[in-house]
TORDO-12352 format. One line per 8 residues: number of its first residue (from 1); their letters; for each residue x, y, z of N, C-alpha, C, O, CB. Coordinates in steps of 0.02 Angstrom, whole numbers, plus 32768, in hexadecimal, padded with zeros to 4 digits. Glycine has a CB too. Layout:
<atoms>
NUM) a) X Y Z X Y Z X Y Z X Y Z X Y Z | ...
</atoms>
This chain:
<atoms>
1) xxxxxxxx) 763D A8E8 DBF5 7637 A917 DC2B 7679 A91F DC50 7695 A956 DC55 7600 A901 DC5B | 7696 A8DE DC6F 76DA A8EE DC8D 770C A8CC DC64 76FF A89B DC41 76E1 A8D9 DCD9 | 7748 A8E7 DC6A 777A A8CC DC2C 77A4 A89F DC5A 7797 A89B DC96 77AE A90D DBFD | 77D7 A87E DC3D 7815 A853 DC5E 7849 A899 DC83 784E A8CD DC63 784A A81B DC0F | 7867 A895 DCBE 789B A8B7 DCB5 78E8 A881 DC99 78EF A843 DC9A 789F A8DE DCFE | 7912 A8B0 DC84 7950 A886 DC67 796E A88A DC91 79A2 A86A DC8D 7976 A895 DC2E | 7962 A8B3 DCD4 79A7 A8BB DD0B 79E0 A868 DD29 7A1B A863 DD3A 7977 A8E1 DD62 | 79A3 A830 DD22 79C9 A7F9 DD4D 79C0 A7D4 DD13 799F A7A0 DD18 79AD A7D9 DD9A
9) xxxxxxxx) 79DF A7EA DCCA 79EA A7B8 DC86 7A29 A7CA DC84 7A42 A7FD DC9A 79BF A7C3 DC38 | 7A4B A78B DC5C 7A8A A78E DC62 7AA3 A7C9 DC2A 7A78 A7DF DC03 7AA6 A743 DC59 | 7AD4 A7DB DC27 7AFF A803 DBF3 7B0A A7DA DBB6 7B08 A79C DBB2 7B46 A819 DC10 | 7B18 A805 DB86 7B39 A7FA DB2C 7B4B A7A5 DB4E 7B46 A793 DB89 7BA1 A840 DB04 | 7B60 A77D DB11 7B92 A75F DB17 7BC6 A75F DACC 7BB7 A75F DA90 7B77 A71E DB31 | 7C01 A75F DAEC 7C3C A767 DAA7 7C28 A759 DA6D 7BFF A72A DA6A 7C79 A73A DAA7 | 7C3A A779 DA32 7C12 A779 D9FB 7BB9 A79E D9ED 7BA9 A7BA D9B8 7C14 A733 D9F5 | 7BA2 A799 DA0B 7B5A A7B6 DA26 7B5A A81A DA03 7B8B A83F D9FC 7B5E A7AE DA9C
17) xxxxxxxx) 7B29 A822 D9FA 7B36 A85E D9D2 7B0B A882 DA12 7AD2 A86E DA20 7B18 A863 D977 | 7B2A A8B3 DA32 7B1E A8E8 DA7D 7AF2 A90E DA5D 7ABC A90D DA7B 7B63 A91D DAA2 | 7AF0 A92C DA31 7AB7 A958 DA13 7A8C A951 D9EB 7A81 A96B D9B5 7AC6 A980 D9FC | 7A68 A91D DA13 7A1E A90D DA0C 79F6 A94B DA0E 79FD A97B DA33 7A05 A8DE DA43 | 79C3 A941 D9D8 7982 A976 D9DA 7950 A95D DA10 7933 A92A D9FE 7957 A97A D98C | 793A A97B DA60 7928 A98B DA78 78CA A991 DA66 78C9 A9AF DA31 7955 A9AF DA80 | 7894 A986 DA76 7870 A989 DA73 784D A9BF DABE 7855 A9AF DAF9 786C A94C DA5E | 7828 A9F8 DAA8 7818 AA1D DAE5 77FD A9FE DB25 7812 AA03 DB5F 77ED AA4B DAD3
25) xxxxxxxx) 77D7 A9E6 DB15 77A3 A9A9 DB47 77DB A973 DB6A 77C7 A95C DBA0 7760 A96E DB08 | 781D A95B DB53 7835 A930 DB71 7869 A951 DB8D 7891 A926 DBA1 7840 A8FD DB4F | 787E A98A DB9A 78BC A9C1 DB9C 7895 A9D1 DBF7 785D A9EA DBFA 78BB AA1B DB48 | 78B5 A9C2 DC2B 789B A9F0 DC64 789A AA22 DC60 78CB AA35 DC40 78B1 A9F3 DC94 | 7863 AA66 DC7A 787D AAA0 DC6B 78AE AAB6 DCA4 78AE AA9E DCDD 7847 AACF DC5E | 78CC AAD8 DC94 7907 AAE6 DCC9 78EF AB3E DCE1 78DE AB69 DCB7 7969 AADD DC98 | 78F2 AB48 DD22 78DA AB9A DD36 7908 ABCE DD42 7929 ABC9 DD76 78B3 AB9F DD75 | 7910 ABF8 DD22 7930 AC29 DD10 794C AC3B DD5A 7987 AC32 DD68 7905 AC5D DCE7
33) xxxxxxxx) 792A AC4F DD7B 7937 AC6E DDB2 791D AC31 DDED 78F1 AC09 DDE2 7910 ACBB DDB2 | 7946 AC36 DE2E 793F AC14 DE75 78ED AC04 DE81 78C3 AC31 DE8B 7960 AC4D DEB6 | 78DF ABC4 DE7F 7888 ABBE DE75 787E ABED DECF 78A4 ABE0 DEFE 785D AB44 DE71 | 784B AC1D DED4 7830 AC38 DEF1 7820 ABF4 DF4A 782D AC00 DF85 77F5 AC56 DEB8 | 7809 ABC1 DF31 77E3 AB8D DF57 782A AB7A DF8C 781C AB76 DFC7 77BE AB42 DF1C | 7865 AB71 DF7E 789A AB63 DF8B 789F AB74 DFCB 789A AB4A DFF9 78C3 AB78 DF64 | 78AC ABC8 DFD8 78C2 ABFB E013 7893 ABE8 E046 78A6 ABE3 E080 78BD AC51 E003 | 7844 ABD9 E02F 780A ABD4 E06A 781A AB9E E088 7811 AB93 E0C4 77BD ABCF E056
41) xxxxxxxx) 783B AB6E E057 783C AB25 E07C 7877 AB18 E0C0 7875 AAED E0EC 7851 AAE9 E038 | 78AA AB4D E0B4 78E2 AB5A E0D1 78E3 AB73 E11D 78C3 ABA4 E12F 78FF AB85 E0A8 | 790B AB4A E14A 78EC AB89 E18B 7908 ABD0 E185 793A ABE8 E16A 7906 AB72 E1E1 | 78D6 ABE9 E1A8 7908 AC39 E19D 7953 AC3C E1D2 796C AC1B E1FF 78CA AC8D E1BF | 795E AC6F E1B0 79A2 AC7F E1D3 79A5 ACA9 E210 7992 ACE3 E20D 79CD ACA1 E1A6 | 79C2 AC89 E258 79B3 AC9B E294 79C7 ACD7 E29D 7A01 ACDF E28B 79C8 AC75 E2C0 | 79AD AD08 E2B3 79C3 AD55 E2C0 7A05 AD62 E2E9 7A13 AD35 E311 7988 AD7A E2E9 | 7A2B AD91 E2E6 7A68 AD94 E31E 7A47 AD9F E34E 7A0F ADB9 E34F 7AA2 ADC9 E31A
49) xxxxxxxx) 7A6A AD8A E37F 7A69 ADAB E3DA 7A5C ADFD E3D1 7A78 AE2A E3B1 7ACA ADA0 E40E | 7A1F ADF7 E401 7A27 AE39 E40F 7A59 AE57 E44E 7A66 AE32 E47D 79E6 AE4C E41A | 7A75 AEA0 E44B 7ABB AEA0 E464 7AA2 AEEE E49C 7A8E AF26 E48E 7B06 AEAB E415 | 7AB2 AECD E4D8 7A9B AF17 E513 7ADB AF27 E518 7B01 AEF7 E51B 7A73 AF0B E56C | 7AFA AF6D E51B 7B42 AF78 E501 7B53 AF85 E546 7B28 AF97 E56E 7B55 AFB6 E4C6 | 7B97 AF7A E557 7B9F AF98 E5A5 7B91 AFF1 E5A9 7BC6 B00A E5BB 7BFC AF86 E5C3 | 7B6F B014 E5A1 7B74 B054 E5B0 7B24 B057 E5A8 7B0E B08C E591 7BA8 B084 E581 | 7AE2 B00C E5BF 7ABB B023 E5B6 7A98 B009 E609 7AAC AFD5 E623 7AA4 B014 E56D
57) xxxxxxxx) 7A71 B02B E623 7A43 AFFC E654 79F3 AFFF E63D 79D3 B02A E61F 7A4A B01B E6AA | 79E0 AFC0 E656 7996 AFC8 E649 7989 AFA4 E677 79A7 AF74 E68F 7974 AFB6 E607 | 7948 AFC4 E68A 791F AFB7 E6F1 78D7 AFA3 E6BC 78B0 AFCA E69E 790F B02A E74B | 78D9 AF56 E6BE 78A0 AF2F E6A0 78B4 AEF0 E68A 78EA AED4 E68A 7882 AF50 E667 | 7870 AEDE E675 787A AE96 E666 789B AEA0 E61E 78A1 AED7 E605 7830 AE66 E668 | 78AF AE60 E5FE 78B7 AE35 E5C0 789B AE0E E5AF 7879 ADF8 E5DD 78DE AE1B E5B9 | 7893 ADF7 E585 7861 ADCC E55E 7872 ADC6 E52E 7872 ADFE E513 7826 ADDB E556 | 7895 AD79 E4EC 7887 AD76 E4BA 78A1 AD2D E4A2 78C3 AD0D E4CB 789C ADAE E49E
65) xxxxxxxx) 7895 AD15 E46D 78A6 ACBE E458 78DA ACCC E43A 78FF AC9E E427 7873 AC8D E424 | 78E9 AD0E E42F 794B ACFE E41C 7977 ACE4 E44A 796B ACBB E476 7978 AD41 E40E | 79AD AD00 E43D 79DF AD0B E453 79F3 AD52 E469 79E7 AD7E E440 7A01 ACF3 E42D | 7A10 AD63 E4A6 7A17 ADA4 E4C1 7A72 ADAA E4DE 7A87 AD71 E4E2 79D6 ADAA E505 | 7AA0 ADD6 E4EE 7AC3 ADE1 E4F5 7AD4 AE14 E51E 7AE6 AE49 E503 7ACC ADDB E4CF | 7AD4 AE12 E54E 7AD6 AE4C E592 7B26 AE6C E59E 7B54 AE50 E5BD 7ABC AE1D E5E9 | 7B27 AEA1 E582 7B82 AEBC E5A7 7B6E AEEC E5D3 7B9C AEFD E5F8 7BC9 AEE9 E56B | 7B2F AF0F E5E2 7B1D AF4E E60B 7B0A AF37 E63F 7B1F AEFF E650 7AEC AF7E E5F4
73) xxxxxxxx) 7AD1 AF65 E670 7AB5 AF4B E6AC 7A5D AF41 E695 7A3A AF60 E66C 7AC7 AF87 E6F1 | 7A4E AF06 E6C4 7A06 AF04 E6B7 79EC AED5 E6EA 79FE AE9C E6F8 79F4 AEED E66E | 79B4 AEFF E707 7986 AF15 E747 7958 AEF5 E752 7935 AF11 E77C 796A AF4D E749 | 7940 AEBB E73D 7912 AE99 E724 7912 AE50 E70C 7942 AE45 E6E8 7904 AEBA E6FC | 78F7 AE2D E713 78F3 ADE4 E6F9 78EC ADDE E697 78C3 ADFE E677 78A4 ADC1 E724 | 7917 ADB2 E67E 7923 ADA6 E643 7913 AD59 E633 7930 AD26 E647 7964 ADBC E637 | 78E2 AD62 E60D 78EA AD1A E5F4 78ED AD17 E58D 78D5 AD38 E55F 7897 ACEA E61B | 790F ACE7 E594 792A ACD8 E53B 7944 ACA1 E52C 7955 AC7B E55A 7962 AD03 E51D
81) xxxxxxxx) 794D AC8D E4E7 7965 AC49 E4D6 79B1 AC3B E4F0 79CC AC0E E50E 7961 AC3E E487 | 79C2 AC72 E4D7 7A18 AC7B E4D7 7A2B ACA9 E50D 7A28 ACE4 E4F9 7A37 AC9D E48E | 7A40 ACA2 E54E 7A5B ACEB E57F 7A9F ACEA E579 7AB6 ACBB E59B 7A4A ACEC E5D9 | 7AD1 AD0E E558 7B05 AD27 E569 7B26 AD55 E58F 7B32 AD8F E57D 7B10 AD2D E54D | 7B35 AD3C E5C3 7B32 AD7D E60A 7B9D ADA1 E5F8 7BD1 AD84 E607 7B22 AD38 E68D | 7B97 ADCD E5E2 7BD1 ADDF E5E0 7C02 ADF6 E607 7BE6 AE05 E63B 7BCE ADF7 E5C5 | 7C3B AE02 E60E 7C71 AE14 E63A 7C66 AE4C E660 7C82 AE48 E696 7CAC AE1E E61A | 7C46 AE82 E657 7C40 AEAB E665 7BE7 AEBE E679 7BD1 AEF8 E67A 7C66 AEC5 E63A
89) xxxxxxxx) 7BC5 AE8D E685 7B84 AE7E E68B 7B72 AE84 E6CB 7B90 AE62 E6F5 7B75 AE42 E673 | 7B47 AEA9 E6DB 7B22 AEA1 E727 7AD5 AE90 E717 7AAF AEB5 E6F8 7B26 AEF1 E75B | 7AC7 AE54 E731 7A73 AE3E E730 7A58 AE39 E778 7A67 AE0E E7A1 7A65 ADED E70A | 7A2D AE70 E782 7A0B AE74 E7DF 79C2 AE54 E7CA 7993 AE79 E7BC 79FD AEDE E80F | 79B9 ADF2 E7C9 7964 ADEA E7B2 7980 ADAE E793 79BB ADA2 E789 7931 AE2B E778 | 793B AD7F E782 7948 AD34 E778 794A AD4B E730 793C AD81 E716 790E ACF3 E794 | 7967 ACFD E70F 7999 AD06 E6E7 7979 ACA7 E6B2 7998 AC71 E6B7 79F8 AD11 E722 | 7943 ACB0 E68E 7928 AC84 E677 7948 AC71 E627 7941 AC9C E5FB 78E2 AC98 E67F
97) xxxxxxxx) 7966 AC39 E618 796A AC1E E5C5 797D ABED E5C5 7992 ABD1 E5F8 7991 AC3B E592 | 797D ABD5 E593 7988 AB7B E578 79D7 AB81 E57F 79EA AB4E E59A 7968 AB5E E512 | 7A19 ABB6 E56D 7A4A ABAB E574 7A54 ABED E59C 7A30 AC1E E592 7A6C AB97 E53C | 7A87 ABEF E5CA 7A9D AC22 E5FA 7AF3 AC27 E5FE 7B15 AC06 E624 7A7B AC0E E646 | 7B08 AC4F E5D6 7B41 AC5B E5EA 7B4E AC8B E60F 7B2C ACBD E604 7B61 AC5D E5C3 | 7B87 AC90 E64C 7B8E ACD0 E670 7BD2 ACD8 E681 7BF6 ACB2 E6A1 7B63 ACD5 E6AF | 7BE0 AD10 E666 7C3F AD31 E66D 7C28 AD65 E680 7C4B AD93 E66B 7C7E AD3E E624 | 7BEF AD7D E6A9 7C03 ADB7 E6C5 7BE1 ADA4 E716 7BF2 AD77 E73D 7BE5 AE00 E696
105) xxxxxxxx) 7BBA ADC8 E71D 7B98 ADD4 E776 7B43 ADC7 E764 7B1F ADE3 E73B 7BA9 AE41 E7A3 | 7B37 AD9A E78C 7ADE AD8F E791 7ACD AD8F E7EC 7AE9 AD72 E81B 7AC3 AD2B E766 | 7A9B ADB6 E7EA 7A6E ADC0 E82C 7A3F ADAB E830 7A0D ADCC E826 7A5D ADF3 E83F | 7A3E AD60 E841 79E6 AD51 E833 7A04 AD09 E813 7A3D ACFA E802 79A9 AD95 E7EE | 79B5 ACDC E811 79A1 ACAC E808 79B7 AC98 E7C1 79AF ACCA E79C 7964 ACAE E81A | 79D3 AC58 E797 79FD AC46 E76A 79D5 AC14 E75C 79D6 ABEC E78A 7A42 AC3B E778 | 799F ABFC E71A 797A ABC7 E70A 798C ABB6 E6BA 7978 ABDA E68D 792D ABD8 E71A | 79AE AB83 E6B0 79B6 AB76 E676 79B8 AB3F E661 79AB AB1A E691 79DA AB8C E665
113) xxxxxxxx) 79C4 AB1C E62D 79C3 AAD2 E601 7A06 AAC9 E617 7A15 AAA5 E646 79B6 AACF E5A3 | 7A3C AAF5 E5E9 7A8A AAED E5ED 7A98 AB38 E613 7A8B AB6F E5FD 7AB7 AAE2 E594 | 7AB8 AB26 E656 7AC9 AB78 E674 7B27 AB73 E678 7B3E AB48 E69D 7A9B AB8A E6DE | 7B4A AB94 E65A 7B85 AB8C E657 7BAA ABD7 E68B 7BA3 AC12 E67D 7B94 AB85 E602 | 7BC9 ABBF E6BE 7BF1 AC03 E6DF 7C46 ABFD E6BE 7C6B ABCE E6CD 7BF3 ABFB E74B | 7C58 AC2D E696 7C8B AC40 E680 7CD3 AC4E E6D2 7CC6 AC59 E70D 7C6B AC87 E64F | 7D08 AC49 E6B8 7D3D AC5B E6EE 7D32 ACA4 E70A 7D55 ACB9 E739 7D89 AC56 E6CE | 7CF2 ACD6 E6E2 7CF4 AD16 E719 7CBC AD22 E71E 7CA2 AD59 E717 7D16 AD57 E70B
121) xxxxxxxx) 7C9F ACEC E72D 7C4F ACEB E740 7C3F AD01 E77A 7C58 ACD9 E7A0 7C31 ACAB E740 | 7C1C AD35 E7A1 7C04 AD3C E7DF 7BB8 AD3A E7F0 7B95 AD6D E7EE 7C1D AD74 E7F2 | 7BA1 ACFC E800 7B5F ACEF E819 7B53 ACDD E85B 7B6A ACAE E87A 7B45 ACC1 E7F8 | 7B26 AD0E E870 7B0C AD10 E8AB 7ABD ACEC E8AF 7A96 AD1B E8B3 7B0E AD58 E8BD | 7A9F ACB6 E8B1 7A51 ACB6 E8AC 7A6C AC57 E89D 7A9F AC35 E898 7A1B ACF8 E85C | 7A17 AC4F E89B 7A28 ABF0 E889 7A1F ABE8 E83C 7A02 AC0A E811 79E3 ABAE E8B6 | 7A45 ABA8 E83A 7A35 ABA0 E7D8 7A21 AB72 E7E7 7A2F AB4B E815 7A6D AB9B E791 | 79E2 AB71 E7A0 79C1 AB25 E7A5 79C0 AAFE E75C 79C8 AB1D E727 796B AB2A E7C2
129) xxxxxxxx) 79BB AADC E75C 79E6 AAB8 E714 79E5 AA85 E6FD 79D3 AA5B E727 7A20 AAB2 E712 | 79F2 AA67 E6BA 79E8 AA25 E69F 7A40 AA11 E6A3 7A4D A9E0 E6C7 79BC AA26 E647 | 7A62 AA24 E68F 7AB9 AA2A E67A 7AC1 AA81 E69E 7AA5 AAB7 E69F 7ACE AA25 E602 | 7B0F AA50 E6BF 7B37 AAAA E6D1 7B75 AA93 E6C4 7B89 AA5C E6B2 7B34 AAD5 E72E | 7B99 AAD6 E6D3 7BD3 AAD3 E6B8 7BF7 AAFF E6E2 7BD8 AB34 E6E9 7BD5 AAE1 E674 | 7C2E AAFC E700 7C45 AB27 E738 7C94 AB33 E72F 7CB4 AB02 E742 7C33 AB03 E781 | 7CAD AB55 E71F 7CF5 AB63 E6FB 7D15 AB85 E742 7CF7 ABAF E764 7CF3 ABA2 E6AA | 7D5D AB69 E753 7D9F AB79 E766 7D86 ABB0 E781 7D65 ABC1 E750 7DD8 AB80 E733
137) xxxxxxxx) 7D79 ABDF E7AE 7D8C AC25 E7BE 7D48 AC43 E7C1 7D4E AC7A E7DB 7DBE AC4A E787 | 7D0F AC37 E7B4 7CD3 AC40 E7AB 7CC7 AC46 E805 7CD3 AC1A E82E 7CAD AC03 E779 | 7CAD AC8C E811 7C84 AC85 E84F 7C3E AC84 E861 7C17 ACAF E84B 7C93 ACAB E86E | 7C2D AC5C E883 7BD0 AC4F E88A 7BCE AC4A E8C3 7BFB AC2F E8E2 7BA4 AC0D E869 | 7B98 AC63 E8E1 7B65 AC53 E922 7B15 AC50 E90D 7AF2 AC73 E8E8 7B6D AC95 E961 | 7B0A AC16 E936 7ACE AC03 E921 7AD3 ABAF E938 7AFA AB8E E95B 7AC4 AC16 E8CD | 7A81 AB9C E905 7A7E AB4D E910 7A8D AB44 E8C7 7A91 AB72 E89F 7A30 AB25 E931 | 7A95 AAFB E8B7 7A9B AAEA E86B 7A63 AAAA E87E 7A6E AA81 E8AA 7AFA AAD3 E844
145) xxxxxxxx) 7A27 AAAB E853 79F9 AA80 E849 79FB AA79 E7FC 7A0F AAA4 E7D5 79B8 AA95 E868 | 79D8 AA22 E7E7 79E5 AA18 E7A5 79A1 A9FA E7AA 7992 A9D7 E7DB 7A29 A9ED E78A | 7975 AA06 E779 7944 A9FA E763 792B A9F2 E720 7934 AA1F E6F7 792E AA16 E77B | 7906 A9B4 E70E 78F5 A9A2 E6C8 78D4 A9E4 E693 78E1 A9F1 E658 78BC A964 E6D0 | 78A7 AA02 E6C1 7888 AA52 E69D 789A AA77 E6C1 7875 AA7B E6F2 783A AA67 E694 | 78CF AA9F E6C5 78EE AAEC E6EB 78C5 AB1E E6C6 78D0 AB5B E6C9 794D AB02 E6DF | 78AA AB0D E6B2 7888 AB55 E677 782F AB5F E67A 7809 AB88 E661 789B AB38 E60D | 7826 AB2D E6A0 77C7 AB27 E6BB 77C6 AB6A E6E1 77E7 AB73 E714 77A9 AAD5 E700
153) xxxxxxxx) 7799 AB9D E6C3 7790 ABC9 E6F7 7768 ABB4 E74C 7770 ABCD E784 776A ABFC E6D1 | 7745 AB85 E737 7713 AB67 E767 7737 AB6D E7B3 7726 AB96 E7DE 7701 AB12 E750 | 776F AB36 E7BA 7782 AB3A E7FA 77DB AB66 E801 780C AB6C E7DC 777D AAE4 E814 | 77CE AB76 E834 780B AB9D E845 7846 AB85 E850 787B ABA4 E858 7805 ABBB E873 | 7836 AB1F E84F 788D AAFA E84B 7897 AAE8 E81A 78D1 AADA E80C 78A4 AABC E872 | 785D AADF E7E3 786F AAC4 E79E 7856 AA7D E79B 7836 AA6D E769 78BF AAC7 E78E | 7864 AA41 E7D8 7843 AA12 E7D2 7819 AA0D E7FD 7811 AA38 E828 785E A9E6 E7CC | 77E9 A9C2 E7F8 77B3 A9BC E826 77D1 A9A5 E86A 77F1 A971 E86C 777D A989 E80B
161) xxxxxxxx) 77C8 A9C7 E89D 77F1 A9A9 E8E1 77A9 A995 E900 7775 A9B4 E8F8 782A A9EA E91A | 77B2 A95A E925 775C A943 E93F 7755 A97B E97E 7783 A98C E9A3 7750 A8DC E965 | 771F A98D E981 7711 A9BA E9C5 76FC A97E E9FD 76E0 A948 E9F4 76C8 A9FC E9B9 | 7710 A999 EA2E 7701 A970 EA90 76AB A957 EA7E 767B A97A EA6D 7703 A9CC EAF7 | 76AF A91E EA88 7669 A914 EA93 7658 A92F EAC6 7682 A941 EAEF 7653 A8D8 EA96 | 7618 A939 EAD0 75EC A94F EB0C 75C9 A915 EB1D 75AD A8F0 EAF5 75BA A98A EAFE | 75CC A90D EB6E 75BA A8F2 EB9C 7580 A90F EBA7 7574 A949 EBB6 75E1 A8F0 EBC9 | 7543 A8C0 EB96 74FA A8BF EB9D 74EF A8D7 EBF1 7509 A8C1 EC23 74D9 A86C EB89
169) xxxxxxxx) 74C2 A906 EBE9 749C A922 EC22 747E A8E7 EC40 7460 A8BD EC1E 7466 A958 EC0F | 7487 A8E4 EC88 744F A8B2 ECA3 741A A8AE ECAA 7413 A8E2 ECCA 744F A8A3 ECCB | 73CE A88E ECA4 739B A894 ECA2 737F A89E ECE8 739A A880 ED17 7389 A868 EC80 | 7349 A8C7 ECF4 7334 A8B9 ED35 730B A884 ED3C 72E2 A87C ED0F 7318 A8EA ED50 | 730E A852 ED77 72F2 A814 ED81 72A8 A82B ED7F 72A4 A868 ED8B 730A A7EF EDC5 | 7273 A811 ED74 722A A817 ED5B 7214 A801 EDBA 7236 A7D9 EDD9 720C A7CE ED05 | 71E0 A820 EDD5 71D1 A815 EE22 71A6 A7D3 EE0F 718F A7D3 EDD6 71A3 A85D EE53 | 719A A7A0 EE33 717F A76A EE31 7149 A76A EE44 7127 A737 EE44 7199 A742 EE48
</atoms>
């Protein structure tokens, strides 16, 4: 039913006659073409950035698990794996992904894993963050908070901050 393979037997040895007759059953078959099973097993290949060109605006959200690349204006909150905020970039709206680069202008709230401000970065709003990165010449206003999940939509700082306990009401005394 299953044969030996010869792949991990040693080679000829000197003197040894190389052209041996072969028996079909002991011969691996070898496949003509790239076995089909191969490519599925493979991860696929990650799509390019999608690219907003500077000569475009769009008044809306974003949304997607790529990677995105902003050179135009956009009106709206973006969230993605990859944000590349470009030189020529205006973002008015929070600004959600696992990595955040910004060389151009952001208006609004900055939540990311890795948020990196380039030397012509202009952010106005707070970043909240696991890792930042703040380059030479880069201007920001805002707070910089660092938090283990910047990316929880749940709360609006990213981590759990304890809220004020509340002070028990007093009971009214019971009349005797």
């Amino acid at each position: 039913m299953f044969s030996k393979s010869r792949i991990n037997e040693p080679g000829p040895k000197q003197g040894e006659d190389i052209t041996k007759p072969e028996t079909a059953a002991a011969k691996p078959a070898l496949p003509k073409t790239p076995a089909p099973d191969f490519s599925q097993s493979a991860p696929k290949a990650k799509p390019p950035a999608s690219v907003l060109s500077s000569d475009l605006t769009v008044v809306g959200n974003l949304k997607t698990s790529g990677d995105i690349q902003i050179e135009g204006t956009v009106e709206g909150d973006i969230r993605a794996h990859l944000l590349t905020v470009g030189e020529t970039a205006m973002i008015k709206g929070e600004v959600i992904a696992d990595d955040v680069v910004v060389n151009g202008r952001v208006v609004g709230r900055v939540r990311g894993l890795k948020v990196r401000l380039t030397s012509t970065a202009r952010v106005e709003g707070d970043i909240i963050h696991k890792t930042i990165a703040i380059e030479s010449g880069a201007h920001f206003e805002g707070s910089v908070q660092r938090a283990d999940d910047p990316l929880s939509i749940g709360s609006k700082a990213g981590g759990a901050k304890p809220q004020p306990a509340k002070a028990p009401e007093p009971t009214p005394a019971k009349p005797a």
